[in-house]
N, C-alpha and C positions, 0 to 999 in steps of 0.2 A: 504494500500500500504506500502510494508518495505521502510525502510532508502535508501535503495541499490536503488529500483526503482525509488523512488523520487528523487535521484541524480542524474540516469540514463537520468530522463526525466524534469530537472530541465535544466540540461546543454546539454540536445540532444547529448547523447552521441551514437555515433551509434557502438556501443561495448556492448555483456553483461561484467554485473561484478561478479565475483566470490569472496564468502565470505569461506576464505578454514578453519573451527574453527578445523576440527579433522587433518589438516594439512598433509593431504592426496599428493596434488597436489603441494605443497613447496617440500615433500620428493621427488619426481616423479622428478623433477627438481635439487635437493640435495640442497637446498636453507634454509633446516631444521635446528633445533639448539636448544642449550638448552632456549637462550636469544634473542627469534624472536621478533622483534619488525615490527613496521608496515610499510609495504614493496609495492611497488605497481608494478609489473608487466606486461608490455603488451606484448601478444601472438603473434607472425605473424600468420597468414592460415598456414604455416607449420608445427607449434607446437615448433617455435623456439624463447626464450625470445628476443624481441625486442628494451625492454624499461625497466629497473631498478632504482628505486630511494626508500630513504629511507623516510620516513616521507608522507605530504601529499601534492603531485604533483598539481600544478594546472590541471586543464581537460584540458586545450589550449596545455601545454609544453608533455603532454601524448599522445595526438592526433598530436602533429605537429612530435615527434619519432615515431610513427607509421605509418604516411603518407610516410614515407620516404622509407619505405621496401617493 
């Protein structure tokens, strides 16, 4: 099982996670850069950033921005 899923289902997160390393889906969003540091993002169902923060989010404070849309 990767890192990703075992976090996934460590904290029942009912979200997949995206690991973007060819920074494919940062560009799509224009969120690219030469000095990208780690970023977490939540998606609404419309494909519109929900939730931005830089470093590492608790899963509570990502899920409680996301409930909200």
């Amino acid at each position: 099982m990767s890192n990703h899923r075992s976090f996934r289902a460590k904290h029942d997160l009912p979200f997949r996670l995206l690991v973007d390393k060819g920074k494919k889906v940062a560009s799509l969003y224009g969120a690219g850069g030469l000095l990208v540091k780690r970023t977490v993002y939540g998606i609404d169902p419309l494909g519109r950033i929900a939730y931005a923060a830089r470093g590492m989010p608790s899963p509570d404070e990502i899920i409680a921005a996301l409930s909200t849309t």
